[in-house]
N, C-alpha and C positions, 0 to 999 in steps of 0.2 A: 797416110790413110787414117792412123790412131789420131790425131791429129782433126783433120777433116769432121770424125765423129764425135768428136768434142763440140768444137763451134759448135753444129748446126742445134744441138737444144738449146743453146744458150740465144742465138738469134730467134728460133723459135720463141720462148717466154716473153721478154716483151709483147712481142706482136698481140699474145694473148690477154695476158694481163694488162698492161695498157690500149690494147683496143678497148677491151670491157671494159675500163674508164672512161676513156673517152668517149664511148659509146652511153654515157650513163650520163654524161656532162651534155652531150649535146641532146638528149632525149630530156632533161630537165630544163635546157634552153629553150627547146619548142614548146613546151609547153608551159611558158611564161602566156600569163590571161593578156588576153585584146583591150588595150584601153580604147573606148568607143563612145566617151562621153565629151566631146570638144567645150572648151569655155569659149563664151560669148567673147566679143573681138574685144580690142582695148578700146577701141571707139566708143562701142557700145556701152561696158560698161563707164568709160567717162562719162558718157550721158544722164547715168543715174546716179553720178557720183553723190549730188546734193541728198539722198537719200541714207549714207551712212552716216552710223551715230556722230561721228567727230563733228561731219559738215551739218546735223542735225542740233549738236547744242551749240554751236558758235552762231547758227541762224537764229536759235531763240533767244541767245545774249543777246544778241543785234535784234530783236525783236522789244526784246526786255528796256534796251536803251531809250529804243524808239517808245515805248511806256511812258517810260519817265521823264521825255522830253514835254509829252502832252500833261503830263504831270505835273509839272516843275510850272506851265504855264497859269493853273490855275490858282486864284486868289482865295488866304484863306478862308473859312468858314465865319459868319458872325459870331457873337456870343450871345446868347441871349438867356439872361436873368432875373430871376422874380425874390422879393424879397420883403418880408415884414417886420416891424417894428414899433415901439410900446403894446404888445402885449402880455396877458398874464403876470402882470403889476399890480398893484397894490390902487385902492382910493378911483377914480375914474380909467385907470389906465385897467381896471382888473376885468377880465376876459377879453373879447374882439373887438368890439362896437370902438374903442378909441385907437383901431391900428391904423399906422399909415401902412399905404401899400406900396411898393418902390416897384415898377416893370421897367427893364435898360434894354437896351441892344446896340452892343459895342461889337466896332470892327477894325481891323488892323490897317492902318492906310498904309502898308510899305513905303515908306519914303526913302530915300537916297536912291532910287535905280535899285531897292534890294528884287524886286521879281525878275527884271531882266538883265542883270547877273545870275539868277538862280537858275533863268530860261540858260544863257549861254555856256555856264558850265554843263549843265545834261545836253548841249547840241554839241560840244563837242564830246564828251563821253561818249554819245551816239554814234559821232565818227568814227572813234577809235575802235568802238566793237564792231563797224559795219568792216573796216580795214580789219580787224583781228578773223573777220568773218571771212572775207577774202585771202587771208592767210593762210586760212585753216583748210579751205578749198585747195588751194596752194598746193599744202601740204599733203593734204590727202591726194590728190592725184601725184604727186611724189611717191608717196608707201605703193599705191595703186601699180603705179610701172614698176618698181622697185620691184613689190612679190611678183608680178606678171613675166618680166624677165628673168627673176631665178624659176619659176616653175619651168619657163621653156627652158632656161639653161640645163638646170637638172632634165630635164627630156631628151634635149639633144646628149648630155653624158650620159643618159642610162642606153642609147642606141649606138653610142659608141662604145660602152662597154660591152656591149652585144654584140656590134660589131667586129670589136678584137676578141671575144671569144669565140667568134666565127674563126679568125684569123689564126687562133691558137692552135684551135682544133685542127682546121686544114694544115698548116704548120707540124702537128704533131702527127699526123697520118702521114705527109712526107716525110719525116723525122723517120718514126720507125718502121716503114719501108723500106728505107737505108738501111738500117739498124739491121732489121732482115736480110737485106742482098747481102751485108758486110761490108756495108761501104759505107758505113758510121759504128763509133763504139756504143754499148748498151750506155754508156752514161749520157748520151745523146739524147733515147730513146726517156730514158728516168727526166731528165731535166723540162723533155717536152711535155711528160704528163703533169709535173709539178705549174710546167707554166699555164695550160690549160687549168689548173684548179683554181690557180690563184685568180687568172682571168674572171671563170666563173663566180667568185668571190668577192671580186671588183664589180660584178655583175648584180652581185645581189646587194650591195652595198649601195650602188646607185639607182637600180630601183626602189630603196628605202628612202633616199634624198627624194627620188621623184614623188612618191607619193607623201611625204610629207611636206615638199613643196608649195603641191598642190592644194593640200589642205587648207596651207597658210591662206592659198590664193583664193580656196571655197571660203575662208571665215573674212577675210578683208575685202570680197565684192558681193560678201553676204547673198552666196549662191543660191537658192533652193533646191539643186540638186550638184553635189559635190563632184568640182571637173577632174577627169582623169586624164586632160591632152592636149592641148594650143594648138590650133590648124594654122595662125599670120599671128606671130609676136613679135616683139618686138626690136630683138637681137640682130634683125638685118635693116628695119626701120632705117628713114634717114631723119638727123636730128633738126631740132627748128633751126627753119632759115630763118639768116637776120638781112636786114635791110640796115648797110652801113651807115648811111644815112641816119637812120630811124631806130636804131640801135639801146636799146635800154640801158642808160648810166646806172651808177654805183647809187646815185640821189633816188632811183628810181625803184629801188629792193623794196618790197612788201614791209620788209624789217624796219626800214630807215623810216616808211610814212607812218609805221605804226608808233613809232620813238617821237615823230614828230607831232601826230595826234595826241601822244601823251603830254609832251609839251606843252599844245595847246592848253587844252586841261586845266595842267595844275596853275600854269599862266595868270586864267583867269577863276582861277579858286581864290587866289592872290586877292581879285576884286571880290570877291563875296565875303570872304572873312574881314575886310578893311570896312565895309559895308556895314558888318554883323557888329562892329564896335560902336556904330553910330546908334544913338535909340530909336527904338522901333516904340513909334507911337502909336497910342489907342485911339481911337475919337467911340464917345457912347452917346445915344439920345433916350433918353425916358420919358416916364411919367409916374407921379408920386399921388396916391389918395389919401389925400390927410381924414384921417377918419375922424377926429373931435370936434372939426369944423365940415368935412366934408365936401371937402374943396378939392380939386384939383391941380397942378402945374406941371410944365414941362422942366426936363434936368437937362442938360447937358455938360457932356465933361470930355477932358482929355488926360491920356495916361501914358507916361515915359517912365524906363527906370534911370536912377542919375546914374552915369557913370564915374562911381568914386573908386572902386575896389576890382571893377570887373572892366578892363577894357580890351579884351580879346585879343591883347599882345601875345600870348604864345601861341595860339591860332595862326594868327598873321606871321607870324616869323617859324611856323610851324611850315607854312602852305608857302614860302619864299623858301626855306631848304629845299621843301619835295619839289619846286620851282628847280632848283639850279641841279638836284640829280637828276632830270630829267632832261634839262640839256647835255648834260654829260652824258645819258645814255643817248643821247642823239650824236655826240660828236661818233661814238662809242663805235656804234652801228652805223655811222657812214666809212668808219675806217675800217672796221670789218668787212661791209658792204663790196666799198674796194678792191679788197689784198681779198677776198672769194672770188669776186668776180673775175679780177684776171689769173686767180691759181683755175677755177673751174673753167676760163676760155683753154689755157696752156692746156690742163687734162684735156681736154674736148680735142682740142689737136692733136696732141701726142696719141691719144687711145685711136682718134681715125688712121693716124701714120703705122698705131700700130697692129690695127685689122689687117689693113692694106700688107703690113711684111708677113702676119701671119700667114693668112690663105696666099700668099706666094711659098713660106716654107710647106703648109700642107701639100702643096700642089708638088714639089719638090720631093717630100719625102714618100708622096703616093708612088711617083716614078722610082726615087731608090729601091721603097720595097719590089713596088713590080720586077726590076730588072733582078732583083734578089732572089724572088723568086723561079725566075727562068735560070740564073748560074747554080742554084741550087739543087732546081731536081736536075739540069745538066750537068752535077758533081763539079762544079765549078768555083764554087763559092759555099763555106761549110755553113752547117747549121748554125755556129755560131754568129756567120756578118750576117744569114738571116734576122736571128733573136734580134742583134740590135738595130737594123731597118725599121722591123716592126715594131719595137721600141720607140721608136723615132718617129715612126707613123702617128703611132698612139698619143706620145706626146704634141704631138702638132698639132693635130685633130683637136686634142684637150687645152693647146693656149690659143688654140683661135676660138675655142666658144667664152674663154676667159679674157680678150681683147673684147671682146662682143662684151660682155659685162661691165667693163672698166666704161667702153664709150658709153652705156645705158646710164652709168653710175654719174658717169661728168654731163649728161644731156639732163638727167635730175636734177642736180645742182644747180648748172647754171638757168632751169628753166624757173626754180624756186626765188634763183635769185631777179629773173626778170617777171616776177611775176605773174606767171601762165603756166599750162601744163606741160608735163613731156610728152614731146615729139607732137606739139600743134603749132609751132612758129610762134613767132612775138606777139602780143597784143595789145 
């Protein structure tokens, strides 16, 4: 009897004290704010991608090139000089009246092909930034899906965190129910309120990931109004299809044409500086007023410098080094090229092989916990194979949104390296 009157305060407390706990956890769980402001699709914003600053100054370098392509065509400017002589002398030469008067006008005849070497190095430069400009595109829709899928990621864990502390909470109501009938010990009852806070905890953790996600996502597609929510991202996306056939080589990375536009380049810098050693001749035509006679004549002349001291030898053997490092970064970047492109195919594999076993364990350990739950409130099964069910749950849930990322992660890569966006197919 003395006995009997013991227990029952002791099953009574819990019940109280940890109801008002948990009653306090799941009253700050509903009242988590509505995010109601969807970001525009990924399609969408790939459509404006050309408007962020990165893809904004790589166009105006590639604009810039294009300058000085039209630049580099034009010939120089004449010279044109005026010039007098015996005056302010002494005996007839003293004041003006016996000055000659010299007017020239000389101009540069480029000879050896120096203009068009000078055209063809700025057309290939041009290349290289319109390719570095293509890059940059590349690249920015890379970052583009990059933050678009961690925001949905973080969304879908900040609902999963919510959701096991849904799970905790009902969990710990059955807990100390038990605890109450006496068909669990009070340490039962303590452990489930502990695990419900920690839940909550993990809750607020992940809605800090999410909304700093998100933020990333409002500054990098330069929202004007900052998104709170992804309605179609990209974590179920399917990645580009290739056409075996038609399939973008290791020769064909962004990286390797830009290595090889550089190339070009300095190739033909080679000719300009071998060029610049030759003299660059003047031709001038005048006319002289001899003022003591008063006579007129024509001048003509021609102007070279010798080449005794200056013959553009470390120029030339300057623009032959930068010549051979640039095929070197060419070998460089197609063996790079390479060994990404098949480590980024193998990940692309392995991460779809291993979406595919995750959502089969999710699927698996939804049915563990279910069944857990029914031998549980049928005292079948204690609280404890409960906890680690839903352990288990929780976990599954959380490596299949992280399978979902690794394939996002390898469908960036390998689309950078075939030079198009993720998740549009080859182009």
């Amino acid at each position: 009897m003395s006995s009997t009157i013991r227990r029952r305060p002791r099953g009574r407390q819990p019940s109280w004290t940890a109801g008002c706990a948990l009653a306090v956890l799941a009253t700050v769980a509903s009242a988590a704010p509505a995010w109601a402001d969807p970001a525009p699709s990924y399609p969408e914003l790939l459509a404006r991608l050309d408007q962020t600053p990165a893809s904004v100054e790589a166009g105006a370098l590639a604009e810039a090139a294009e300058a000085r392509v039209r630049q580099a065509r034009v010939r120089p400017n004449p010279n044109l000089s005026l010039g007098a002589e015996n005056i302010g002398g002494s005996g007839p030469y003293s004041g003006f009246g016996a000055a000659d008067l010299n007017l020239s006008l000389s101009q540069g005849l480029e000879l050896w092909g120096r203009r068009p070497a000078r055209v063809n190095v700025a057309r290939a430069e041009a290349g290289t930034a319109a390719l570095r400009r293509d890059l940059a595109l590349v690249d920015a829709a890379g970052r583009l899906a990059l933050v678009y899928a961690e925001a949905e990621a973080a969304q879908r864990r900040a609902q999963l965190a919510e959701e096991g502390l849904s799970l905790s909470l009902a969990d710990a109501r059955a807990a100390l129910l038990l605890v109450e009938e006496g068909r669990e010990p009070l340490l039962r009852g303590v452990q489930a309120e502990s695990e419900a806070a920690a839940a909550r905890a993990a809750l607020d953790e992940a809605a800090a990931e999410r909304d700093a996600a998100f933020a990333r996502l409002s500054a990098a597609a330069m929202l004007p109004t900052p998104a709170t929510a992804v309605a179609a991202g990209l974590l179920d996306a399917e990645v580009g299809a290739q056409t075996p056939n038609l399939a973008p080589t290791a020769a064909d990375a962004p990286a390797v044409r830009v290595a090889e536009a550089e190339r070009k380049a300095a190739e033909r810098r080679i000719d300009v500086e071998r060029i610049n050693a030759r003299p660059d001749v003047t031709a001038s035509l005048g006319v002289t007023r001899f003022g003591a006679e008063n006579e007129t004549a024509l001048t003509v002349g021609f102007s070279l410098p010798l080449p005794l001291f200056d013959r553009n030898r470390g120029n030339i053997d300057a623009a032959r080094a930068e010549f051979r490092a640039a095929e070197a970064r060419v070998a460089q970047a197609r063996q790079d090229a390479g060994a990404d492109r098949r480590a980024a195919t193998a990940r692309l594999s392995a991460s779809s092989g291993r979406v595919s076993a995750a959502d089969a364990g999710v699927r698996a350990a939804e049915e563990a916990y279910r069944l857990s739950r029914i031998g549980a409130e049928a005292g079948r099964i204690s609280q404890l194979e409960l906890r680690v069910t839903r352990a288990a749950l929780i976990n599954a849930r959380s490596a299949a949104v992280d399978a979902r990322m690794a394939r996002v992660r390898a469908e960036i890569d390998l689309a950078r390296l075939d030079g198009r966006a993720p998740f549009q197919g080859s182009r």
